[in-house]
Every structure is written in C-alpha cells, then in structure tokens.
C-alpha positions in Angstrom: 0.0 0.0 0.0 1.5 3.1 -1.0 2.1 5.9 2.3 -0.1 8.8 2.5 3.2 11.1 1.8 3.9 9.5 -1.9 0.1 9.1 -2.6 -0.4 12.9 -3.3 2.4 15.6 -3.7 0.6 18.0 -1.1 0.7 15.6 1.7 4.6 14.8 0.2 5.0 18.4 0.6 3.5 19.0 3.9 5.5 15.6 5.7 8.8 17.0 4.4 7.8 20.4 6.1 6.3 18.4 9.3 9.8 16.7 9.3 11.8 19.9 8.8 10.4 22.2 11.4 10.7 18.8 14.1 14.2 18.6 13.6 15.3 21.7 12.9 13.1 22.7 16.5 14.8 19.7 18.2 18.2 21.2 17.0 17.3 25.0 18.2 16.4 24.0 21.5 19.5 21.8 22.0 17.3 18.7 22.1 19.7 17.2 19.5 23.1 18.3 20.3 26.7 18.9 18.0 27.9 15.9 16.7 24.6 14.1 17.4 24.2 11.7 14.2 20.7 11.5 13.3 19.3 8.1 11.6 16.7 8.7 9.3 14.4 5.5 10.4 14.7 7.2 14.2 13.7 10.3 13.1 11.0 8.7 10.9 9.6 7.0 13.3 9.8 9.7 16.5 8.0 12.5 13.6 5.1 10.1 12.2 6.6 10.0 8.9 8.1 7.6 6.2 12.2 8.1 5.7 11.5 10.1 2.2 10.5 13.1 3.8 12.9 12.6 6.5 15.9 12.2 3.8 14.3 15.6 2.3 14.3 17.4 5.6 18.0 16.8 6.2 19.0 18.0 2.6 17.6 21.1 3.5 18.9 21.6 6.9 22.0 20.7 5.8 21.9 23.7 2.9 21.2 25.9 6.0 24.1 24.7 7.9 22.3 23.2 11.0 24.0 19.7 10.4 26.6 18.0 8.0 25.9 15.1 5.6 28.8 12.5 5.3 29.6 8.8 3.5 26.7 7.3 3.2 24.4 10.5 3.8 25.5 10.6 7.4 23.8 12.8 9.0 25.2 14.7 12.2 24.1 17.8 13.7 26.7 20.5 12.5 29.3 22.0 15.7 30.1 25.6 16.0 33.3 26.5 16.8 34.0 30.2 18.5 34.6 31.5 14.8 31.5 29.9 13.2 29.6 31.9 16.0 31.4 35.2 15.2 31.2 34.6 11.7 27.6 34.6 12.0 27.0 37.8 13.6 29.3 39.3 12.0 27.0 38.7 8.7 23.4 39.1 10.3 25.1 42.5 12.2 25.8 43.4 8.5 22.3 42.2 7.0 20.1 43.2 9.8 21.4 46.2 9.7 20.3 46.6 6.3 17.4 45.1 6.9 16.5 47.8 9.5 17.7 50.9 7.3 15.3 49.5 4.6 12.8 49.0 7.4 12.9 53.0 8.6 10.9 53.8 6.3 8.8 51.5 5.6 7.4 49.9 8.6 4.2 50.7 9.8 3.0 52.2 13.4 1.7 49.1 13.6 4.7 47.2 13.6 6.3 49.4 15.6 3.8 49.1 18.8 4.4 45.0 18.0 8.1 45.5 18.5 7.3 47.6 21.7 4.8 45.0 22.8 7.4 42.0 22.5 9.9 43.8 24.0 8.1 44.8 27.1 7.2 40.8 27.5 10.5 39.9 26.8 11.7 42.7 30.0 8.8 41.3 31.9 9.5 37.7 31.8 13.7 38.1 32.4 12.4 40.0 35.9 10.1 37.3 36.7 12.0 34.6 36.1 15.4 34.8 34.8 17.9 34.2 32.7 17.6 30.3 32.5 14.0 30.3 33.0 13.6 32.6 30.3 15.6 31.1 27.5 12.8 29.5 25.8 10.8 32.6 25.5 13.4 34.8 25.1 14.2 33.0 22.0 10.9 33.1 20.3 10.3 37.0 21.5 13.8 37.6 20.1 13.3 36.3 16.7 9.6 37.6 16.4 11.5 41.2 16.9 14.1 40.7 14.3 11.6 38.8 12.1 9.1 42.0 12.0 12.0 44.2 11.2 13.1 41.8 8.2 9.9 41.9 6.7 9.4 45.9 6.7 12.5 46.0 5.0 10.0 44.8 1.6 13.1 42.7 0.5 11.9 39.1 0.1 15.3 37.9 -1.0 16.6 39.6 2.2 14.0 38.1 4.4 14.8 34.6 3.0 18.6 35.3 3.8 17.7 36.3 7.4 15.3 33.5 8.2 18.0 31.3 7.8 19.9 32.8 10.1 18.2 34.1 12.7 17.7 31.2 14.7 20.9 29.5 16.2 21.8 25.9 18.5 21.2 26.3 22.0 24.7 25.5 22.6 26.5 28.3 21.0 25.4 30.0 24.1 28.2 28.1 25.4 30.7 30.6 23.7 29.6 33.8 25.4 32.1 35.3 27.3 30.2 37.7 30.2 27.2 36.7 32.0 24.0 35.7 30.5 22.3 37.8 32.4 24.0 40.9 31.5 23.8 40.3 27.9 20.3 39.9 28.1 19.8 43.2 29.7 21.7 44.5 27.5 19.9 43.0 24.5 16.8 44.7 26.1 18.5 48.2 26.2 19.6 47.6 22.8 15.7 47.0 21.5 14.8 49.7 23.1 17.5 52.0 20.7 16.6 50.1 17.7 12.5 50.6 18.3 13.2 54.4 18.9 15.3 54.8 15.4 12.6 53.7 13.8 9.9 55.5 15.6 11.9 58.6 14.1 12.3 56.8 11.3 16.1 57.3 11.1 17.9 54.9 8.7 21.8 55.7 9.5 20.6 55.4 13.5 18.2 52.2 12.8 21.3 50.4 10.6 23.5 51.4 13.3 21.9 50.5 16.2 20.8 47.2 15.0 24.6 46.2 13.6 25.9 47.6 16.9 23.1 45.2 18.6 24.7 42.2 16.4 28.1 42.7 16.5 27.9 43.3 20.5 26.4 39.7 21.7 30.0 38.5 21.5 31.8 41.6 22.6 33.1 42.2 19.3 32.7 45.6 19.1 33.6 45.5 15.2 32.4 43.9 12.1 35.7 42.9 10.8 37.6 40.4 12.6 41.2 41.4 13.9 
C-alpha cells in the first residue's frame, strides 16, 4: 500500500515540512546536540513519517548549515566553533542592519507598537523569572523582533537570507564570554534604541543600532575580525 506522503504531492510536501520544522526545533532548543548523528528511520519513526521526507528534511537543513551530511548521507548535527559563532553575527550585524535601514521607512505604526509590545514581554519575563528560566521565551520574542523588522525592509530575497539565520543551536550559548544575564539586559537596552530609530524613522541610526546590537552579543565591538 502506497504511504499517505507518496500518494499525493501536497501531503509529500507537507511531511517533508512536518519533518523539517521537528528537527530543525529539536536542534534549536539543543534537544539534538553537535555531533549528534541522526538516523533517518529514528527520526521517521519519533515525527510520524516515512524516511523520504525525513531524507528531504535533512538536505535542506544541511543547505542551512544546522548539520553535516557524510559517507553514506550521514547525518550529524553541525558544531560551531567560537569562529563559526562570530562569523555569523558578523554577517546578520551586517544584513540586519540593512534590513532595518530598509525598514525605517517603511514599517508601519503598527509594527512598531508590535516591536514595543514584544519587548516589554520579553523585559517582563527576564524579571520574573530569569535568565535560564527565560531562555525559551526569550528565544521566540527575540526572533519575532528581528523577524518583523526583516519583513518591513519589503526585500523578500533579504527576508529569506535572514530567516535562515536568525535562529541558532542552544549550545552556542556556550561561547559567550560575560554573564548571560548581563547580555540579556543589554539586549533589552539595545531593542529599546533600535525601536526608537525607527519611531523617528532614522535609517543611518536604525542600521547602526541594529549592527551595533549584532556585532555586541560577543563583545566584538567590530564587524571585521582582527
């Protein structure tokens, strides 16, 4: 009998997307760690899914970065070494900050009481409960900030570059070098200067607060390495 996800191409389509968000989610949250090797008839089996869409999933994580594919199409999740990590703000400090010079002028008031909205939730749940508490929310407040501010830049091709990126491992946390809970107060200082270049809808401040927002999260004051 032929499985629901070869029958018809929609349902094809929608198990490889079922299968990509699971373990891409699993690899965001640190659920699967670096240098975890996935097999495809686990994954299969854990997602509710036939291997094809699995084997489709990985091909496109692996396009992204998120995990390597060997001999054999062995699959691992990728590491990060301490210059991946800076290599990848260095490029989203000079995208996003692109992104939010586009954005200044574009984005709507709208938007703009979002961004204030998820940044007072994100500052209300750090006081309540935390740095480590407040890791999983702070992660999908964070990247509902920077996605708004991606699309109002009215770049699709941008957009698709950033929503690659914008999500990270859990473990390159591992690599900061001051305390998490200063960063994060810092991160919500930083917002706050990013939200008000836009509310004046100042592109050379928006671009450089945003960059400086980037390129600060591992105390590298400068977009160039030394």
């Amino acid at each position: 009998m032929t499985t629901p996800d070869k029958a018809n191409p929609r349902d094809s389509n929608g198990a490889v997307d079922s299968a990509y968000r699971h373990i891409r989610g699993a690899i965001i949250r640190g659920e699967l760690t670096s240098g975890e090797v996935l097999l495809e008839a686990r994954l299969a089996s854990r997602i509710g899914v036939s291997r094809t869409p699995v084997r489709e999933a990985l091909s496109r994580l692996a396009s992204e970065g998120l995990i390597t594919l060997g001999r054999y199409r062995r699959a691992q999740v990728a590491s990060f070494s301490m210059a991946d990590v800076a290599e990848v703000f260095r490029l989203r400090g000079k995208l996003e900050g692109h992104a939010a010079r586009r954005a200044c002028r574009r984005i709507s008031d709208e938007d703009i009481a979002r961004l204030e909205a998820i940044e007072g939730e994100m500052e209300a749940a750090f006081a309540e409960l935390g740095w480590h508490s407040h890791l999983p929310r702070f992660d999908e407040l964070n990247n509902a900030f920077h996605g708004i501010i991606a699309r109002a830049a009215d770049s699709p091709r941008l957009e698709k570059v950033l929503a690659s990126s914008l999500e990270l491992p859990a473990s390159i946390f591992n690599f900061y070098k001051e305390a998490l809970d200063e960063r994060t107060a810092r991160t919500h200082r930083q917002h706050r200067e990013i939200i008000a270049a836009l509310k004046a809808r100042n592109p050379d401040w928006a671009e450089a607060a945003m960059s400086a927002h980037l390129f600060s999260i591992l105390n590298d004051p400068s977009p160039d390495p030394d």
